[in-house]
Rosetta silent file (secondary structure, phi, psi, omega in degrees, C-alpha in Angstrom):
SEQUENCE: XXXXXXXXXXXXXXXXXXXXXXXXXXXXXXXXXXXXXXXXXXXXXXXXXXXXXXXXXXXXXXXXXXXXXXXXXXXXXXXXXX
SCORE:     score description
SCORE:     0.000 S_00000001
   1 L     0.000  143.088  169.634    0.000    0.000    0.000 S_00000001
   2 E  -124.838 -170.612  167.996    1.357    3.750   -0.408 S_00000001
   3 E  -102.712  100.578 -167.867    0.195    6.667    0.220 S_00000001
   4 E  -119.886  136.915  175.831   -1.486    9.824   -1.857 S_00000001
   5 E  -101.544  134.428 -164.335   -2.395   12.930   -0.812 S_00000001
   6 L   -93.549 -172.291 -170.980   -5.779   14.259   -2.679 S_00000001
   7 L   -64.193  -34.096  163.723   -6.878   17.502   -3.587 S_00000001
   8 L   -47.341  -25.404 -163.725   -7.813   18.281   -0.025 S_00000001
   9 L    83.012   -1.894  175.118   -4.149   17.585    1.326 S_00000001
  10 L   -80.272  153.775  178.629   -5.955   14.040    3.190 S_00000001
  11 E  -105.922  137.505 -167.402   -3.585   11.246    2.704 S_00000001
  12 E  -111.148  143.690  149.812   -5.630    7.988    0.749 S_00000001
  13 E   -92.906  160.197 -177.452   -4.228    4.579    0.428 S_00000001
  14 E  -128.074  113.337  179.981   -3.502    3.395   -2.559 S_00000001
  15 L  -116.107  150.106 -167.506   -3.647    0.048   -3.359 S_00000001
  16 L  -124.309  118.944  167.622   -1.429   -1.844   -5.993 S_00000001
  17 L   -50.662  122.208  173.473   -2.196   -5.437   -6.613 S_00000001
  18 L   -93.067  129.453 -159.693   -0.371   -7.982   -6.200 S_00000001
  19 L  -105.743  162.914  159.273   -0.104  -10.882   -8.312 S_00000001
  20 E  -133.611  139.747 -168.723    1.046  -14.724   -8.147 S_00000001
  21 E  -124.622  133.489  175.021    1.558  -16.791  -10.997 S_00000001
  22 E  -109.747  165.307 -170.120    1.690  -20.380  -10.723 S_00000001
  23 L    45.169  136.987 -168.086    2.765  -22.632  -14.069 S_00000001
  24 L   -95.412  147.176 -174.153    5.242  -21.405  -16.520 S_00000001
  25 L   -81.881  142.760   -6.800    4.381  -20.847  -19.937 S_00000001
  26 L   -76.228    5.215  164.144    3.404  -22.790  -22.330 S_00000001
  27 L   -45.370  124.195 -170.264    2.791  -25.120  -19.839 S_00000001
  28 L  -113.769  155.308  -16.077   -0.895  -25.391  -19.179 S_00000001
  29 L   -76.203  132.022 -145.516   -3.066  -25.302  -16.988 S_00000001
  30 E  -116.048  157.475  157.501   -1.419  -21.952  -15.476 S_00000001
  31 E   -92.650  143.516  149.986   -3.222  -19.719  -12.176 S_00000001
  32 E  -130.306  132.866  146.045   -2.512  -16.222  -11.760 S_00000001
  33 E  -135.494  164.370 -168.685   -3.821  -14.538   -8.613 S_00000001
  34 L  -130.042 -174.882 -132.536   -4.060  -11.309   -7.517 S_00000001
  35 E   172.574  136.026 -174.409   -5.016   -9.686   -4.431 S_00000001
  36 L  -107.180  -16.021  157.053   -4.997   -6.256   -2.553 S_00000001
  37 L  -124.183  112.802  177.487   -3.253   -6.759    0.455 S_00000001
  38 L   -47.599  104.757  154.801   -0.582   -9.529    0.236 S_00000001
  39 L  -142.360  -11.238  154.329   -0.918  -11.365    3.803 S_00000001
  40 L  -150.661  167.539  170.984   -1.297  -15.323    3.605 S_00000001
  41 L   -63.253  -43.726  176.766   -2.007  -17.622    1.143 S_00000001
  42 L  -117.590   35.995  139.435   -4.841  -19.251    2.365 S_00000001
  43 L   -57.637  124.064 -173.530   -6.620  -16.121    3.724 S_00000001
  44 L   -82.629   78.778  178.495   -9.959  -15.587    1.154 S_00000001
  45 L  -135.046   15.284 -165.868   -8.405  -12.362   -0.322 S_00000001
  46 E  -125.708  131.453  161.794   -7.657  -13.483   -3.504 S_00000001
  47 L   -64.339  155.261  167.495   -9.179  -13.511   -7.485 S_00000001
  48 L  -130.229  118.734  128.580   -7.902  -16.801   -8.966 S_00000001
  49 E   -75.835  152.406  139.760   -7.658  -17.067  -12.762 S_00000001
  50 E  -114.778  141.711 -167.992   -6.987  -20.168  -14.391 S_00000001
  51 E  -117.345  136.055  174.976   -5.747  -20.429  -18.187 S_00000001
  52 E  -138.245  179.541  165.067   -6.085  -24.152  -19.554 S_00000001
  53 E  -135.387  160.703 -157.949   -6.552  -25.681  -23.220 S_00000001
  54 L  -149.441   75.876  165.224   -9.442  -27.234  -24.162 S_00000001
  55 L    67.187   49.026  123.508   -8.960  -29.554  -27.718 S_00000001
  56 L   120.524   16.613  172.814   -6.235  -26.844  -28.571 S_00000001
  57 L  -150.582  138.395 -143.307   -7.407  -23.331  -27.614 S_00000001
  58 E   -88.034  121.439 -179.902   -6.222  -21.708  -24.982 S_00000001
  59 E  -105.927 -166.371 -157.352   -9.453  -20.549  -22.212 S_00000001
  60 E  -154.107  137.737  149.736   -9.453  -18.608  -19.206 S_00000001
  61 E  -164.661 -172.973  162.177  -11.974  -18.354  -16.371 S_00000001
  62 E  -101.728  161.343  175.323  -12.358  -17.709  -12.565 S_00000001
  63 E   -45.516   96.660 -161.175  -12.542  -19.394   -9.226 S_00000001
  64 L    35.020   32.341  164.857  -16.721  -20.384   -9.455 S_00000001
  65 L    88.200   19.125  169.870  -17.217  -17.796  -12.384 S_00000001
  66 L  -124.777  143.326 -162.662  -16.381  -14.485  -10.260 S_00000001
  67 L  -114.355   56.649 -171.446  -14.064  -12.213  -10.428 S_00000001
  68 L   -78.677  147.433  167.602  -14.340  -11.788   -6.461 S_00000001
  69 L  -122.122   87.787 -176.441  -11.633  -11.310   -4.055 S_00000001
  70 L  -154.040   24.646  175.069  -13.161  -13.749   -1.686 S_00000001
  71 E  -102.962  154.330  173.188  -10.771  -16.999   -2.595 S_00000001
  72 L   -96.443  130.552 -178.595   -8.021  -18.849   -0.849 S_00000001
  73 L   -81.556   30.643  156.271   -4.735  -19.314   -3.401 S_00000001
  74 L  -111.245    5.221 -175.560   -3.749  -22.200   -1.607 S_00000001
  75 L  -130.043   36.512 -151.401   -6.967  -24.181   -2.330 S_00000001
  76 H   -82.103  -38.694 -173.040   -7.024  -22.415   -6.335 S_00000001
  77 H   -64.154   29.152  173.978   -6.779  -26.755   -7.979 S_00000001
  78 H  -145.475   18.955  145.829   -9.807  -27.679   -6.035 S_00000001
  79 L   -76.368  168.838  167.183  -12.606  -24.493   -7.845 S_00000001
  80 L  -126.710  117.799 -171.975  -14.302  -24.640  -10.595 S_00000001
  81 E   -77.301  144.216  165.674  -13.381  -22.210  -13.116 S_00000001
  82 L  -126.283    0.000    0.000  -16.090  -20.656  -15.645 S_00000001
């Protein structure tokens, strides 16, 4: 998190997401998640994508079809992405 001060002179947080990527490319099926305050893994603060192929084109979806920050990224293999 940083810090911005706004037209007022009040100081805001600012927050810059932080990502994790799991599987290296072109390896499939790959996660990335992101998140607004990094503080455990399996705390339900996290978006999950997953990118897989599916009979040779490459999809995408989220942790039970939401783009939510309400997952844990230590449990991201056991959603179901849409």
């Amino acid at each position: 998190m940083t810090v911005q001060s706004n037209v007022n002179n009040q100081q805001v947080p600012v927050y810059v997401p932080v990502q994790i990527f799991d599987g290296v490319a072109p390896t499939l099926p790959r996660y990335v998640g992101t998140t607004l305050t990094f503080t455990d893994v399996s705390a339900p603060i996290w978006r999950i994508q997953k990118i897989w192929d599916a009979s040779g084109v490459t999809v995408s979806g989220f942790a039970e079809g939401t783009q939510d920050f309400v997952y844990a990224w230590s449990g991201r293999t056991g959603y179901t992405y849409k």
